[in-house]
ROBAZA-514583 format. One line per field, with one value per residue (C-alpha): residue in three letters; residue number from 0; x, y, z. Coordinates in steps of 0.1 Angstrom, whole numbers, plus 5000, padded with zeros to 4 digits. Each point is the difference from the previous one (the first is absolute). Layout:
<pts>
type <- (ALA|...) $
seq <- (NUM|...) $
east <- (X|...) $
north <- (Y|...) $
up <- (Z|...) $
</pts>
This chain:
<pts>
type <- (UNK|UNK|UNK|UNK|UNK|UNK|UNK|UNK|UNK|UNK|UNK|UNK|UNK|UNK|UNK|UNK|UNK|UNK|UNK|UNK|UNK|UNK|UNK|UNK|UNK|UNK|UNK|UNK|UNK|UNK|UNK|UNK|UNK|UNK|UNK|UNK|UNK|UNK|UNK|UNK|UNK|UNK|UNK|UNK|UNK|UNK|UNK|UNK|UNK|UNK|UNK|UNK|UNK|UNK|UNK|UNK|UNK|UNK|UNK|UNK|UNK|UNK|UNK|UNK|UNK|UNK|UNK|UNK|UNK|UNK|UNK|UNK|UNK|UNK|UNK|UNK|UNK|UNK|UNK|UNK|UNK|UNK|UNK|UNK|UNK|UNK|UNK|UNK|UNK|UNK|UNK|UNK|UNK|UNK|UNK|UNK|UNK|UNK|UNK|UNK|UNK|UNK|UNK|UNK|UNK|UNK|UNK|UNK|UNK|UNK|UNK|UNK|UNK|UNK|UNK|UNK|UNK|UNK|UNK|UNK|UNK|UNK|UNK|UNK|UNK|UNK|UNK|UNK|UNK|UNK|UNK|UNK|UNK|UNK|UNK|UNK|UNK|UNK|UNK|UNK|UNK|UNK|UNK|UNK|UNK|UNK|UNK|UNK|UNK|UNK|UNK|UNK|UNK|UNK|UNK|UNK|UNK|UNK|UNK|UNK|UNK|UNK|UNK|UNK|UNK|UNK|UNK|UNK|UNK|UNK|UNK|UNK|UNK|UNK|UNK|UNK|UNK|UNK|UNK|UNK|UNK|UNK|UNK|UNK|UNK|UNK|UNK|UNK|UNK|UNK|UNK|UNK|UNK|UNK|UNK|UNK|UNK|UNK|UNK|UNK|UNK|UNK|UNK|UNK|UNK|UNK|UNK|UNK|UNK|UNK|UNK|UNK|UNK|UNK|UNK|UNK|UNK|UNK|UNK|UNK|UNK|UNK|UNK|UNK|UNK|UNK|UNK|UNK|UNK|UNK|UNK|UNK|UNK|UNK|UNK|UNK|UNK|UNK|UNK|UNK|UNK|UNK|UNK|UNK|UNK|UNK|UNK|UNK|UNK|UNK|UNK|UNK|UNK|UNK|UNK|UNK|UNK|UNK|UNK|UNK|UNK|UNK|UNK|UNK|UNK|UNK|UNK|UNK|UNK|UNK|UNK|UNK|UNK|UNK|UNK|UNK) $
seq <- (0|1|2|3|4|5|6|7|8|9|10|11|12|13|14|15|16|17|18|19|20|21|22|23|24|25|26|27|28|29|30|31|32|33|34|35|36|37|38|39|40|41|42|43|44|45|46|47|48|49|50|51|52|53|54|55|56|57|58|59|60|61|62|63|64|65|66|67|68|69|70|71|72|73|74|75|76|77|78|79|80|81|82|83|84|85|86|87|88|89|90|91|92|93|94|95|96|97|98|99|100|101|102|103|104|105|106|107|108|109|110|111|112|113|114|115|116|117|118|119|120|121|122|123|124|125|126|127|128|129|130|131|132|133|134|135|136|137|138|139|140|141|142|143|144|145|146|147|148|149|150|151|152|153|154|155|156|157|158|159|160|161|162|163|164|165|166|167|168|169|170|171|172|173|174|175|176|177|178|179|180|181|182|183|184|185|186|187|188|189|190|191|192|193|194|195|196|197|198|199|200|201|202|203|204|205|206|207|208|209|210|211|212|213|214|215|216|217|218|219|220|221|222|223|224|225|226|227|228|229|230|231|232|233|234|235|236|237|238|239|240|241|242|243|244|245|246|247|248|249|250|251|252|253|254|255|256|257|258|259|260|261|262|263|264|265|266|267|268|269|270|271|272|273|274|275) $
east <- (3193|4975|4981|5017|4987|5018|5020|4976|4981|4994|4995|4980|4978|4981|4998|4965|4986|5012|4994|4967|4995|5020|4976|4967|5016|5003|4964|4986|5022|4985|4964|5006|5011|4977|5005|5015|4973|4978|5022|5005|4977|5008|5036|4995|4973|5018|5031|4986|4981|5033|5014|4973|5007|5038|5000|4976|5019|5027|4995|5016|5012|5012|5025|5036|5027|5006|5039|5000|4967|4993|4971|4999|4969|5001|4980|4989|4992|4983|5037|5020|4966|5003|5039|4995|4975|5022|5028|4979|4993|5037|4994|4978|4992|4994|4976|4981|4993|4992|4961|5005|5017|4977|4969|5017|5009|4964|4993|5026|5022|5038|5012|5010|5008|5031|5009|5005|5016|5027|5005|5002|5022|4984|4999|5036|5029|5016|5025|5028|4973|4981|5032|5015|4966|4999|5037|4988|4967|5002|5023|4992|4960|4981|5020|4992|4959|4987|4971|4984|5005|4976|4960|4971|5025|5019|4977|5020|4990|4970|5014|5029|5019|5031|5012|5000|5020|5028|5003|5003|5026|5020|5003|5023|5015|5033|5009|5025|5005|4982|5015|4983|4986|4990|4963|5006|4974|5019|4997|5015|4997|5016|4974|4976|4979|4978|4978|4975|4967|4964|4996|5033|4993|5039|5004|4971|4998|4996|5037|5013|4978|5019|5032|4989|4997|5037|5007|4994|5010|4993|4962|4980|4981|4973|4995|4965|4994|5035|5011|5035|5013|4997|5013|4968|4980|4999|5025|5018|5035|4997|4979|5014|5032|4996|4999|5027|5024|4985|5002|5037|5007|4978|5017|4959|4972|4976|4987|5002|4971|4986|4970|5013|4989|4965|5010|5012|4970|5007|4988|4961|4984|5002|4965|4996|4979|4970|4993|4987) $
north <- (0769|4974|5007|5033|5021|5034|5007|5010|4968|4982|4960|4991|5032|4995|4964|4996|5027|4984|4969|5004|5018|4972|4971|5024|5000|4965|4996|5024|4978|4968|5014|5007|4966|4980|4968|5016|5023|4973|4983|5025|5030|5015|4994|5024|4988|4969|5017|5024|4966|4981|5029|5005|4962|4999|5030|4991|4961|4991|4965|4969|4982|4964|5000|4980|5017|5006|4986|4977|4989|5001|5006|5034|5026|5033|5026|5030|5032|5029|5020|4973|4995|5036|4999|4969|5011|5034|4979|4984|5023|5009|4975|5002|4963|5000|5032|4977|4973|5021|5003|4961|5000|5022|4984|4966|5014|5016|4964|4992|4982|5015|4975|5021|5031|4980|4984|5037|5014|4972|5007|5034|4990|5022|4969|4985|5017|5030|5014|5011|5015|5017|5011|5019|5009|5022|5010|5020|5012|5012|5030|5007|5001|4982|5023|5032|4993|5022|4996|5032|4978|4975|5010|4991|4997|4975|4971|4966|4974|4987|4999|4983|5022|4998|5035|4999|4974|5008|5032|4982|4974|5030|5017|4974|4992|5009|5025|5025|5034|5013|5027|5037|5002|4962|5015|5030|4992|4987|5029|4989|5009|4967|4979|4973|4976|4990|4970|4997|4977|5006|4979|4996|5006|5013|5021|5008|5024|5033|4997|4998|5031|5019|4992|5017|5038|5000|4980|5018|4979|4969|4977|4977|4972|4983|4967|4988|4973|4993|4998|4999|4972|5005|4971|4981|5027|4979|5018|5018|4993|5006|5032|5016|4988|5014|5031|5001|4989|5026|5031|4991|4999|5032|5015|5016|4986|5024|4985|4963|4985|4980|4982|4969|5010|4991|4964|4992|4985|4985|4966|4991|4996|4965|4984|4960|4974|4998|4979|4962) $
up <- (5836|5012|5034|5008|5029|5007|5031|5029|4993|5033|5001|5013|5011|4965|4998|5014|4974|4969|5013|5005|4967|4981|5016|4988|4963|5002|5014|4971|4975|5015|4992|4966|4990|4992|5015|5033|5004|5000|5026|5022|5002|5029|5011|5029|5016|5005|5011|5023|5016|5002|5021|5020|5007|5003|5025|5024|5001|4979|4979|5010|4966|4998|4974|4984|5001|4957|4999|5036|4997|5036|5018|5008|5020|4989|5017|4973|5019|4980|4999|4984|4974|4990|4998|4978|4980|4991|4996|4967|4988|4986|4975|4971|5001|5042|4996|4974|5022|5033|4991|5000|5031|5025|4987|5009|5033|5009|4997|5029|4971|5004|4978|4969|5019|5017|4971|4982|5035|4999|4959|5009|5033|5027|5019|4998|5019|4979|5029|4968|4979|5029|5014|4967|4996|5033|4997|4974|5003|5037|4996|4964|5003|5033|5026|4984|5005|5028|5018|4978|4972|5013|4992|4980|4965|5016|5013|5011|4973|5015|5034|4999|5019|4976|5004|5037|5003|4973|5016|5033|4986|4982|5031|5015|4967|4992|4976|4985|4993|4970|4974|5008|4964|4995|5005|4975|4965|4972|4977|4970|4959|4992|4978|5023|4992|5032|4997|5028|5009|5008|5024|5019|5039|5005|4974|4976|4975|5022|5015|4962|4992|5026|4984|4967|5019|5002|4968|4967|4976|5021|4983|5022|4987|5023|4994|5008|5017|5013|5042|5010|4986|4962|4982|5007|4975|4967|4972|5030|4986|4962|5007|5023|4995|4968|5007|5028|4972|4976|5024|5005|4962|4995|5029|5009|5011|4977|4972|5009|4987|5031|4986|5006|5040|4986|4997|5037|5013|5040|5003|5004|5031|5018|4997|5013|4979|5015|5036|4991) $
</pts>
């Protein structure tokens, strides 16, 4: 099982929390490299001054549209910079370049954090994904958030206001009839293997942890290092496909020899040659 959360998990109630917890790992991982620590030594301070920014006016960018080439003006408020933001840091290789991208933006240069949000396509239309995406998640997880689930543990990712509006959108949203036990715990003796990342902002390492209280023969290996995507973490495939293919011979995940997890390194930080 790769990025499993148990049953009473709510998306997005905890988004902001591990979001904000997967940006400070990158942050501290940025620091301790050398060439991105010298780079960019304080991430945050130019992030909390972009906001500061982007919330009291929104930024007016010039830009070409990437496929039509048309001139196009976008106008980047401090929610859709914090959405965007999040949004990188699902993948190993966007997280590595953020430090890159908010210093570039303290400087009122946008340039490479629209060119990551239309890789990433937060800024293209998505209506099929979006739609599947809220035909499942709204009676499964976002409907069942009360207000009482709401407090201090459960900040908005730097105030983008993301769980306010799903809620709002699921509320209209249609949606069917649920099975009484689909929120039950999977309690289960069958053999698991859960693979889980440090610094994934939808489903870290905690939510996998959960799983194992009901799970006694189930093992959970943390990969450092790694968000939600995976595949960009170098020797992701042999490794860890490895040992998906050796639980299923062994028929348990005890005593798989896992070392190989030392040797998936996510790529290194984005740092530009020097200015002329």
């Amino acid at each position: 099982m790769r990025r499993p959360v148990p049953t009473d998990f709510k998306r997005p109630l905890y988004y902001g929390r591990d979001g904000l917890a997967a940006l400070r790992g990158i942050v501290a991982a940025c620091k301790e490299d050398a060439a991105g620590g010298r780079a960019f030594p304080d991430p945050m301070r130019h992030l909390d001054a972009v906001l500061r920014r982007l919330q009291s006016a929104p930024a007016v960018v010039a830009w070409k549209h990437p496929k039509t080439r048309a001139a196009i003006t976008l106008p980047i408020d401090g929610r859709t910079f914090s959405e965007i933001i999040w949004n990188l840091l699902l993948s190993e290789r966007a997280a590595r370049k953020l430090p890159f991208i908010i210093a570039r933006a303290d400087e009122g240069d946008f340039t490479a954090f629209l060119e990551e949000a239309f890789i990433d396509g937060r800024l293209v239309l998505r209506d099929p994904v979006d739609a599947m995406y809220l035909s499942v998640t709204c009676p499964e997880e976002t409907l069942g958030i009360a207000a009482s689930d709401v407090g201090p543990d459960t900040p908005d990712f730097l105030g983008s206001d993301r769980l306010t509006r799903q809620i709002t959108a699921c509320r209209v949203w249609p949606r069917a009839k649920l099975p009484v036990d689909v929120f039950e715990p999977v309690r289960t003796s069958v053999p698991v293997l859960i693979v889980t990342g440090a610094l994934d902002p939808v489903t870290p390492t905690r939510w996998g942890q959960r799983l194992l209280e009901n799970m006694p023969n189930a093992r959970l290996i943390d990969v450092p290092g790694m968000s939600h995507n995976h595949t960009e973490m170098d020797n992701f495939i042999p490794c860890i496909g490895g040992l998906t293919f050796s639980f299923w011979n062994r028929g348990t995940a005890q005593g798989l020899d896992t070392s190989c997890v030392a040797t998936m390194k996510p790529p290194g930080f984005f740092v530009p040659p020097p200015r002329p």
